[in-house]
C-alpha positions as CSV (number, residue, x, y, z in Angstrom):
1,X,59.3,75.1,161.6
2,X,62.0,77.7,163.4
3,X,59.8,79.1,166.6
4,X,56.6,77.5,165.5
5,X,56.5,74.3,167.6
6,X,59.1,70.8,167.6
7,X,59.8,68.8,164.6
8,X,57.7,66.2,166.2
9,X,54.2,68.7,166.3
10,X,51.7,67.9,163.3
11,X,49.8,70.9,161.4
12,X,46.7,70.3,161.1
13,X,45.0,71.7,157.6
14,X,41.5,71.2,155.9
15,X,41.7,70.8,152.1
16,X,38.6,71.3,150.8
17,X,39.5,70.2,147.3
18,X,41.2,67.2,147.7
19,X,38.3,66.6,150.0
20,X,40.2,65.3,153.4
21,X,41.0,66.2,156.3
22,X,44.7,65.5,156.8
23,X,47.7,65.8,159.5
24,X,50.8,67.0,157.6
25,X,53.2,64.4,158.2
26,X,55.5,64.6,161.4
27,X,58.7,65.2,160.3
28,X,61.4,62.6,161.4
29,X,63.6,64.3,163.9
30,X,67.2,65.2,162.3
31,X,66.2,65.3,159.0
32,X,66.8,68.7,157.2
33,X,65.9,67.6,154.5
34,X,62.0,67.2,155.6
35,X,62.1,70.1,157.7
36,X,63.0,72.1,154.7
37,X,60.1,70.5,152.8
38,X,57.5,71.6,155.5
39,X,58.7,75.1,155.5
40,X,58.7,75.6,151.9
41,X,55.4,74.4,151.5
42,X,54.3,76.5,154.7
43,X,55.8,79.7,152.6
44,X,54.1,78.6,149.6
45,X,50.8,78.2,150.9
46,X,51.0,81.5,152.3
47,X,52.0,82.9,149.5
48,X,48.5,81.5,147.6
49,X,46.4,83.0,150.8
50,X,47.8,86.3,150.7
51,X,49.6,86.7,147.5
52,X,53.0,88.7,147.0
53,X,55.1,88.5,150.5
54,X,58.5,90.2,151.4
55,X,61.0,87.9,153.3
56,X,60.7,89.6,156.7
57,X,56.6,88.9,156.1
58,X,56.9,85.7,155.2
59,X,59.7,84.9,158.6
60,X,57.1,86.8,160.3
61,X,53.9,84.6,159.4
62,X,55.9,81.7,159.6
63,X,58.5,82.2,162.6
64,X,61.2,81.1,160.5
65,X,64.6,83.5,161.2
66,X,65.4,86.4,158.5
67,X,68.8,84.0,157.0
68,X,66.3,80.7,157.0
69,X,63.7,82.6,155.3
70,X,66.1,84.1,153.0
71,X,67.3,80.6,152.3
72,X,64.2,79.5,151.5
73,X,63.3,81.5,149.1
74,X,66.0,81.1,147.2
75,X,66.0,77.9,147.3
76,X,62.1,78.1,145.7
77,X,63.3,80.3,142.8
78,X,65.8,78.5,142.0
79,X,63.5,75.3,141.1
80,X,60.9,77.7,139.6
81,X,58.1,77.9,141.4
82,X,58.2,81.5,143.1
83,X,59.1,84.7,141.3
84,X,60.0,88.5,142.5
85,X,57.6,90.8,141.6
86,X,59.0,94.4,142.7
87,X,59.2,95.6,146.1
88,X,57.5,96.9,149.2
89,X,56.8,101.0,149.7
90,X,59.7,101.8,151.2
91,X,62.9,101.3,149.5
92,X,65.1,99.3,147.8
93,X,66.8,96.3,149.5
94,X,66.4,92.7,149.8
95,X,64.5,92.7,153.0
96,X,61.7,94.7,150.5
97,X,62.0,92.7,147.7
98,X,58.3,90.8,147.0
99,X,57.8,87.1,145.8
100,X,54.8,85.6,144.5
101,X,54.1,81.7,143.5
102,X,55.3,81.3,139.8
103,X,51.6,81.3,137.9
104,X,53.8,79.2,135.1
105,X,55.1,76.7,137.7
106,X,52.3,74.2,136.3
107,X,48.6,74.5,134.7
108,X,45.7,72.3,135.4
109,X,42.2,72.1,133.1
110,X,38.5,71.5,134.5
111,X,35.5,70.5,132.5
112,X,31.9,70.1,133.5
113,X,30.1,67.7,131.4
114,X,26.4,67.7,130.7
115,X,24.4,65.8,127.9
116,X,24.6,68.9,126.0
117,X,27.6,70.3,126.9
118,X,31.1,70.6,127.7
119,X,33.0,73.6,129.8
120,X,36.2,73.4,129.7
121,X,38.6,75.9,131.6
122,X,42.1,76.1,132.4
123,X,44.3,77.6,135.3
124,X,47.3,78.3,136.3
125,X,49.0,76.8,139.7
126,X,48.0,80.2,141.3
127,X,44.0,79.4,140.3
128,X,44.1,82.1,137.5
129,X,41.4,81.5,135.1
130,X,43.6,81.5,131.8
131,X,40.9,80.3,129.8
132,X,37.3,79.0,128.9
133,X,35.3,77.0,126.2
134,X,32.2,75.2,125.8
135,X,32.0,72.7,123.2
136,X,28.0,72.3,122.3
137,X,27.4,68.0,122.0
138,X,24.2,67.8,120.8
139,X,22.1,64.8,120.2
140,X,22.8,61.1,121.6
141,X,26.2,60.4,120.2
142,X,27.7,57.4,122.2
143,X,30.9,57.3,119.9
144,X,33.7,59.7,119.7
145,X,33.6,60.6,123.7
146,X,37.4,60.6,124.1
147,X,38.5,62.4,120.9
148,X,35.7,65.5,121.5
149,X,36.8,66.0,124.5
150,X,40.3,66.1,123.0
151,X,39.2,68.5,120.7
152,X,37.7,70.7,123.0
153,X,40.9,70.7,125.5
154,X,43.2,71.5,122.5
155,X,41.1,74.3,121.8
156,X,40.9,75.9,125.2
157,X,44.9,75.3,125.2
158,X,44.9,77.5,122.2
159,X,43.3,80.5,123.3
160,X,45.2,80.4,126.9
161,X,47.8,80.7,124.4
162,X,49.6,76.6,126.0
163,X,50.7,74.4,124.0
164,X,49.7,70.4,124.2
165,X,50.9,68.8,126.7
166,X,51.4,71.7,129.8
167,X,49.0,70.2,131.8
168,X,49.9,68.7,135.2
169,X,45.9,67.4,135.7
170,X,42.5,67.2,134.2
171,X,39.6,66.9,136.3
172,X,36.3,66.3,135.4
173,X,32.5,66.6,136.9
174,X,30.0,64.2,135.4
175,X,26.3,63.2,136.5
176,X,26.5,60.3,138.1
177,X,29.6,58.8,140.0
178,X,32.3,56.0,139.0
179,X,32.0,52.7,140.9
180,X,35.4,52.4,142.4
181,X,35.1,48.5,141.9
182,X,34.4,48.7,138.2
183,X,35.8,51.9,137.1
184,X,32.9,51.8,135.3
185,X,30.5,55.2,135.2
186,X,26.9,54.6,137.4
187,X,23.7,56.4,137.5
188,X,24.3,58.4,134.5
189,X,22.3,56.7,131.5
190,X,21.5,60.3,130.2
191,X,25.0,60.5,129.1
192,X,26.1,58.3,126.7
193,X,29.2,57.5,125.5
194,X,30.4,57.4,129.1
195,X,30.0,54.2,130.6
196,X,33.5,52.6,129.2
197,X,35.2,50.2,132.0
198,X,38.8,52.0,131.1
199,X,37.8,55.4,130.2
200,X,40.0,57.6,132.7
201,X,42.6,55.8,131.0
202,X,41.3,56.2,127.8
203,X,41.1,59.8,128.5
204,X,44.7,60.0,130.5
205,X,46.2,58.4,127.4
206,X,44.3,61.1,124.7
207,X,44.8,64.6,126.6
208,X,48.6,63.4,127.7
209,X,47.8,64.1,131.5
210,X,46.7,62.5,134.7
211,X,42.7,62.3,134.4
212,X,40.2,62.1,137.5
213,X,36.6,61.9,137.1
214,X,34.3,63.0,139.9
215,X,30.7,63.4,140.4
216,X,29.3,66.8,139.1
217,X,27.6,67.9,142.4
218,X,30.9,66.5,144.2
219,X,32.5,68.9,142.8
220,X,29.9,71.9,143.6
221,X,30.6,71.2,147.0
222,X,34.2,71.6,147.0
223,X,33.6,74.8,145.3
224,X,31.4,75.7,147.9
225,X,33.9,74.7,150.4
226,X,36.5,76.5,148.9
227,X,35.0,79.4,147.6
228,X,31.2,80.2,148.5
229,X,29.1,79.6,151.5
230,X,30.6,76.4,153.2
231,X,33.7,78.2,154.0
232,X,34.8,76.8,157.4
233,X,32.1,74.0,157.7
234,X,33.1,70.6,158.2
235,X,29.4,69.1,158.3
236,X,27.2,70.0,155.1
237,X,24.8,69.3,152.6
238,X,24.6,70.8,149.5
239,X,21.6,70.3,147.6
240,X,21.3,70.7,143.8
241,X,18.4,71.1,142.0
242,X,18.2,71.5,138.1
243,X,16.8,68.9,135.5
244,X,18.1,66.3,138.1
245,X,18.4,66.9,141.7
246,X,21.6,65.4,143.5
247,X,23.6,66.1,147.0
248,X,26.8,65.7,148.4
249,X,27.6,65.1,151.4
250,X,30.7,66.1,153.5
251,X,31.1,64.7,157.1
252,X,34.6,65.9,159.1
253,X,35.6,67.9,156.3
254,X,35.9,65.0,153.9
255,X,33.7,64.2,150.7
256,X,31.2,61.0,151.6
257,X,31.0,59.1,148.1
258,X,29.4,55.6,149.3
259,X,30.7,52.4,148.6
260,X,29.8,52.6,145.1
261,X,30.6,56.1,144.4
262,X,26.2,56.9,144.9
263,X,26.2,58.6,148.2
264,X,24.0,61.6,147.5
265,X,22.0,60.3,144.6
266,X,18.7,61.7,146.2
267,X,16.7,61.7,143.2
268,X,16.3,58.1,143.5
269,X,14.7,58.5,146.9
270,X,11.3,58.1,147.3
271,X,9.6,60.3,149.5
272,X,5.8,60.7,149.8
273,X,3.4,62.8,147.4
274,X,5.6,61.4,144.8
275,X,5.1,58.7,142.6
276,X,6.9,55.3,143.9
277,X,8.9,54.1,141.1
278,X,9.9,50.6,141.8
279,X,12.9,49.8,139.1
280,X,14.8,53.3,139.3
281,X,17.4,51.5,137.1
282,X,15.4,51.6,134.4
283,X,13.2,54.7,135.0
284,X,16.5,56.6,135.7
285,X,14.3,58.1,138.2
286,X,13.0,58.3,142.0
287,X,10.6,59.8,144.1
288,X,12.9,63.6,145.0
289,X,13.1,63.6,141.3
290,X,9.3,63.2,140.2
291,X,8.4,65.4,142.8
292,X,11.3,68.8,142.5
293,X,13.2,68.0,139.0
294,X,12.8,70.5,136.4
295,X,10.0,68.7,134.2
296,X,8.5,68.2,137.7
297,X,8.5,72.6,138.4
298,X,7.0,73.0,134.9
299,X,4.1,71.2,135.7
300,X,3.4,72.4,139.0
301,X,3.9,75.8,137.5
302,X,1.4,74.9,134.5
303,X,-1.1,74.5,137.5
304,X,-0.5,77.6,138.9
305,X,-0.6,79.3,135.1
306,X,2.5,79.8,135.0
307,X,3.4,78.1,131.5
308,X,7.5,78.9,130.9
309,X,9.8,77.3,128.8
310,X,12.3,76.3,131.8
311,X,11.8,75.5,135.4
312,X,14.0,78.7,136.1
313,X,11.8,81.0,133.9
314,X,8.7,79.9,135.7
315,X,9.9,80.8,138.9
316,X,11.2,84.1,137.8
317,X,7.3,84.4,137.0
318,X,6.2,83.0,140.1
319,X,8.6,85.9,142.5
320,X,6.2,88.5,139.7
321,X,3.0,87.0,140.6
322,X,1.7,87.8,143.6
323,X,-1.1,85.7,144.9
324,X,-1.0,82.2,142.2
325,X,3.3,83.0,142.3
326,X,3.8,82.9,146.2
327,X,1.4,79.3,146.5
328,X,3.7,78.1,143.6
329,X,6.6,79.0,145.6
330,X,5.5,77.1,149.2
331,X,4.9,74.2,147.3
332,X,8.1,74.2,145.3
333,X,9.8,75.1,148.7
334,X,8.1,72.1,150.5
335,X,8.4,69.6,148.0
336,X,12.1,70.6,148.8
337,X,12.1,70.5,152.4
338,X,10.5,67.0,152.2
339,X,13.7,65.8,150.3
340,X,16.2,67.6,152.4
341,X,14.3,66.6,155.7
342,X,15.2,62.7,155.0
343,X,18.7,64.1,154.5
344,X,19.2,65.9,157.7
345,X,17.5,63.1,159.4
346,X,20.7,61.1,158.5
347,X,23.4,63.1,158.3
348,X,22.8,65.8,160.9
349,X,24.4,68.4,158.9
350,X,25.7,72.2,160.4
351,X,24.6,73.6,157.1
352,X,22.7,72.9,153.8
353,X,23.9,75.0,151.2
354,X,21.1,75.2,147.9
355,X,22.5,75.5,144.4
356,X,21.9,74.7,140.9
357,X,19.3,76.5,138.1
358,X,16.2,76.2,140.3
359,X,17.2,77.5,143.6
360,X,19.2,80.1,141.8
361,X,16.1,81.3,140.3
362,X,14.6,81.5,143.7
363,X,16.6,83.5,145.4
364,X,16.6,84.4,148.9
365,X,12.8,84.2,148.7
366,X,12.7,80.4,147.8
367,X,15.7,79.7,150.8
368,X,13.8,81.3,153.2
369,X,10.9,79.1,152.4
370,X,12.8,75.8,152.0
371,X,14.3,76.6,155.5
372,X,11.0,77.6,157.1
373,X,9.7,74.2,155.9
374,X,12.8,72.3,156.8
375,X,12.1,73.7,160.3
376,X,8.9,71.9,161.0
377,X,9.9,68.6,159.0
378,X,13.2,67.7,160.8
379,X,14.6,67.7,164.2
380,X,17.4,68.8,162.9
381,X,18.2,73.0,162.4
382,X,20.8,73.5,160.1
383,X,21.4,76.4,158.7
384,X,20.3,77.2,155.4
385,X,21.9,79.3,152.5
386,X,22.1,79.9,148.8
387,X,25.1,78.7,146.7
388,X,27.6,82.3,146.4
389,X,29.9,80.4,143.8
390,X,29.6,82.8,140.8
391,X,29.6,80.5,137.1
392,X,29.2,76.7,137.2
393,X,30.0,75.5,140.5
394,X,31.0,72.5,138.9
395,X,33.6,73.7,136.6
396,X,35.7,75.9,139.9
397,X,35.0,72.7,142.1
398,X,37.0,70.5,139.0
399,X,39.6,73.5,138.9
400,X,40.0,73.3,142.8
401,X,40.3,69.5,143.0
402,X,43.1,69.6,139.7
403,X,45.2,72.4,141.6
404,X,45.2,70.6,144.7
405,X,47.0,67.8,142.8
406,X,48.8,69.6,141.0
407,X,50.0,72.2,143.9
408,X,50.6,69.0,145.7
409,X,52.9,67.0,143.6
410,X,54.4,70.6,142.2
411,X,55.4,72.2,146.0
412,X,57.0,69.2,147.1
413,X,60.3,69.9,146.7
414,X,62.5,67.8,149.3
């Protein structure tokens, strides 16, 4: 980059969605060609951070001379993938003439699948939310997975107002996690109709683009990473609580999945004051789950008369009920703890981020108690906070993943 450091010096850059921490490649020496490359993708990604840039700004950020930057951007319109969008205060001229990334450069979908449900929402190569959809799949249907989700996709495609076949990558968040030696979907028996050996390319082959299937609270965490309250952490935890609990775990800035894909499926753990179920296979369950899973909140809440419907709506009683409504919450907040304190023993995380419906429900009263019993349970003292990723954390962490693809294959243009 002109009067930003030698051809030879590597940029360092943390991708949260793509989950990795990467060098850009070192350029060979005396190759324009590359050297271009790295600068228009340097102008590119600072045209994403800070949105529409004049050519003396983006020379500026960049260190690139006025004719190279000019250069540059032309060289990006002409293949499509920035646009001018009107001009600086100031005056006419070309020095005040503004460009943005072209939002129809290239779109990507996300869905977030649940056994009764299906989000689906599509972006452009910005991260634009052109669209959402939820498809309601009720019952236990085992056949017909790849053409509803077909369905649903076309129909989100319709009211972005896209036709079939714009999209560059589909990403979507399960429960569970794909064995990368089988391909085949694990610890997800709740959700039938999932478990074929070839379904991402079942999948690829139905909605006419490049399909990636990644755990569900994966894909919360890069959300959080990219969006909400692990911004700048390279050492986390994120804990997810709802009918099932889950975690993820990112060490160095880089997703952890385990040799079979299960890293972070804590709800088979067992942990004491819970049950010990000894064939978890079969049970699809565990000791974190029996003791802080949302059948497991209703009936500590029942003891504490506070009979709801949902785990959430109890403990939107228990923050009303003083007295009976604060013991439910130590308890809910320590059955927590005791999960999360076998995690932080491990993994020594910087942070532990809470999300899902029942610490959402919580609030900052519930954190406040999970980390004041985290405090006495591990040696460990990470800090503790509440998801900030507004809508389903699953469905912005798919988006994220599918533009960091997309962005990927789209801004190299050497």
């Amino acid at each position: 980059m002109d009067g930003a450091g030698g051809p030879g010096e590597r940029r360092r850059r943390i991708d949260p969605v793509n989950d990795s921490t990467r060098p850009t490649a070192a350029p060979r020496p005396g190759t324009p060609s590359r050297l271009r490359a790295i600068n228009d993708r340097a102008a590119l990604d600072l045209l994403l951070e800070h949105g529409p840039l004049s050519r003396t700004r983006i020379g500026a950020l960049t260190g690139l001379s006025k004719p190279t930057a000019s250069q540059l951007l032309a060289r990006l319109e002409a293949v499509g993938l920035v646009v001018p969008v009107g001009t600086t205060a100031g005056g006419p001229g070309p020095n005040a003439q503004l460009y943005e990334v072209n939002p129809d450069a290239g779109y990507v979908a996300g869905l977030d699948v649940t056994p009764s449900q299906i989000r689906f929402a599509v972006a452009d190569l910005t991260g634009r939310t052109r669209a959402e959809y939820t498809l309601a799949t009720p019952g236990r249907q085992a056949s017909g997975t790849v053409a509803r989700v077909a369905d649903g996709l076309a129909e989100v495609l319709r009211r972005a107002e896209l036709p079939w076949g714009s999209l560059s990558e589909v990403v979507i968040g399960t429960p569970g996690a794909l064995d990368p030696q089988t391909g085949k979907l694990r610890y997800a028996a709740h959700l039938p109709g999932w478990h074929t050996p070839d379904l991402t390319g079942e999948l690829a082959a139905a909605l006419g683009a490049p399909v990636a299937i990644e755990n569900d609270v994966n894909l919360a965490a890069v959300a959080e990473q990219a969006l909400g309250s692990a911004r700048g952490s390279q050492d986390f935890v994120l804990l997810w609580a709802e009918d099932g609990i889950g975690a993820a775990i990112v060490i160095g800035g880089r997703l952890h999945r385990g040799f079979t894909g299960g890293a972070g499926e804590v709800g088979y753990m067992p942990l004491p004051g819970a049950p010990l179920v000894r064939n978890v296979r079969r049970e699809n369950s565990g000791g974190f789950q029996e003791l802080a899973g949302a059948n497991a909140v209703l009936a500590l809440a029942k003891q504490y008369r506070l009979t709801a419907k949902s785990a959430e709506a109890a403990i939107a009683r228990a923050l009303g009920t003083p007295g009976a409504g604060e013991e439910f919450l130590q308890v809910l907040a320590n059955r927590l703890a005791t999960g999360l304190a076998a995690i932080v023993a491990v993994v020594d995380p910087e942070l532990v981020v809470l999300s899902g419906g029942i610490p959402t429900a919580g609030g900052e009263r519930l954190r406040e108690l999970v980390r004041e019993e985290l405090t006495g349970l591990a040696v460990p003292r990470p800090k503790v906070r509440s998801s900030t990723v507004q809508g389903s954390p699953v469905l912005h962490g798919a988006l994220q993943r599918a533009l960091t693809d997309a962005r990927e294959r789209a801004f190299t243009t050497a």
